[in-house]
C-alpha positions as semicolon CSV with decimal commas, in nm:
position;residue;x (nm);y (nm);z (nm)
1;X;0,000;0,000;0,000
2;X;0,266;0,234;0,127
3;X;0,489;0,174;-0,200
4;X;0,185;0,215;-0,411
5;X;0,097;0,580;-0,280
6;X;0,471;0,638;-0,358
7;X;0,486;0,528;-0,682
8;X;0,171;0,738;-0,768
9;X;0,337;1,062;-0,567
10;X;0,635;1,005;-0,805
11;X;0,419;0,954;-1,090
12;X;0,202;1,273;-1,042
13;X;0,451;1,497;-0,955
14;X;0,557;1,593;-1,267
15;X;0,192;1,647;-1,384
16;X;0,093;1,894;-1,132
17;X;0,405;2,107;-1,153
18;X;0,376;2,433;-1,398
19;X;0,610;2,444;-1,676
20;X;0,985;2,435;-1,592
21;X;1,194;2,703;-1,539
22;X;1,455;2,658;-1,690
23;X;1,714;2,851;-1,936
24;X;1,543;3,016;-2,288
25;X;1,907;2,851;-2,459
26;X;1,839;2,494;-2,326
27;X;1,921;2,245;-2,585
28;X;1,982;1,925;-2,345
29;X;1,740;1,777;-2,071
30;X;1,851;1,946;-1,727
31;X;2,082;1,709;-1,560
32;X;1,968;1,811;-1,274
33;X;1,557;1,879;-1,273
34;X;1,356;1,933;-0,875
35;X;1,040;1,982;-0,833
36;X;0,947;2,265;-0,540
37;X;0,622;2,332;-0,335
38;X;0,618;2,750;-0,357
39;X;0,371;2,924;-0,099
40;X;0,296;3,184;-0,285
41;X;-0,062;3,440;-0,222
42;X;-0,310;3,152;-0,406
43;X;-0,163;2,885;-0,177
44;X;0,135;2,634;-0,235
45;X;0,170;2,495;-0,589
46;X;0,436;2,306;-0,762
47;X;0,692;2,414;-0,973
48;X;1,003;2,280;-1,157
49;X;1,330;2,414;-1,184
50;X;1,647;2,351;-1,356
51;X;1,893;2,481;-1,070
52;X;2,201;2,493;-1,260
53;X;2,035;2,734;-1,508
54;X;2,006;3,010;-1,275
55;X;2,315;2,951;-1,024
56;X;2,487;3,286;-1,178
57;X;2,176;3,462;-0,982
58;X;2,294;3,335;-0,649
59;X;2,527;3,628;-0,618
60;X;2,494;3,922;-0,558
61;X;2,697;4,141;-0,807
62;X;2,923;4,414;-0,647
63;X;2,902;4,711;-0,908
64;X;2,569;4,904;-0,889
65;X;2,538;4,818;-1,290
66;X;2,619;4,457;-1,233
67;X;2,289;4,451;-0,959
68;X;2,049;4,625;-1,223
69;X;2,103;4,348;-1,467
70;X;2,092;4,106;-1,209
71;X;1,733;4,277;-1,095
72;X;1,607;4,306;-1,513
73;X;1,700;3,938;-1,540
74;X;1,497;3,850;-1,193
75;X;1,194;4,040;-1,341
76;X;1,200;3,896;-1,651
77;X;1,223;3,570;-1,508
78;X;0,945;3,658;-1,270
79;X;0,680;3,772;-1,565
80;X;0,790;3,530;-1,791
81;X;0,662;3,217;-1,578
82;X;0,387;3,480;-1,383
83;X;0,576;3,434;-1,045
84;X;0,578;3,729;-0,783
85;X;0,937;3,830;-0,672
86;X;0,908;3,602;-0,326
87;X;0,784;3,288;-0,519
88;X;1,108;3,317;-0,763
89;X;1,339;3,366;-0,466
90;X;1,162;3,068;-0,286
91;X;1,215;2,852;-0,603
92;X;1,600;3,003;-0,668
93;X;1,689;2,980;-0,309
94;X;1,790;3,383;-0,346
95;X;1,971;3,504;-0,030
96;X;1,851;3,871;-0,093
């Protein structure tokens, strides 16, 4: 019983989640796909990511023109896939 509800969990997952977020110049499957629960303001949904397509976001740039592409990216990202600003950082792990 209890591997069956697994099996189905595993099964679904990738059904319920939204479409993946992932890089625009993705050729290649994501070696390294998750699927997320986001709480965003219509509840908790699920969402997949392709983490290594977004690890040049993790920090923070230094130069004040370096941190306003960093932000334009962000918000493109963010209207793209119609995520608010705290759902993307929940789903990129942002420290800021």
């Amino acid at each position: 019983m209890r591997a069956g509800l697994l099996l189905l969990a595993l099964l679904a997952g990738p059904a319920l989640a939204d479409a993946c977020l992932q890089a625009p110049w993705r050729e290649q499957p994501c070696p390294n796909l998750r699927y997320l629960s986001v709480t965003g303001e219509d509840g908790a949904r699920m969402v997949c990511v392709c983490p290594p397509d977004f690890a040049h976001l993790q920090a923070v740039p230094d130069t004040v023109a370096g941190k306003a592409l960093r932000d334009k990216e962000l918000e493109r990202i963010a209207a793209s896939y119609q995520l608010t600003d705290a759902e993307l950082g929940q789903i990129l792990q942002l420290q800021d």
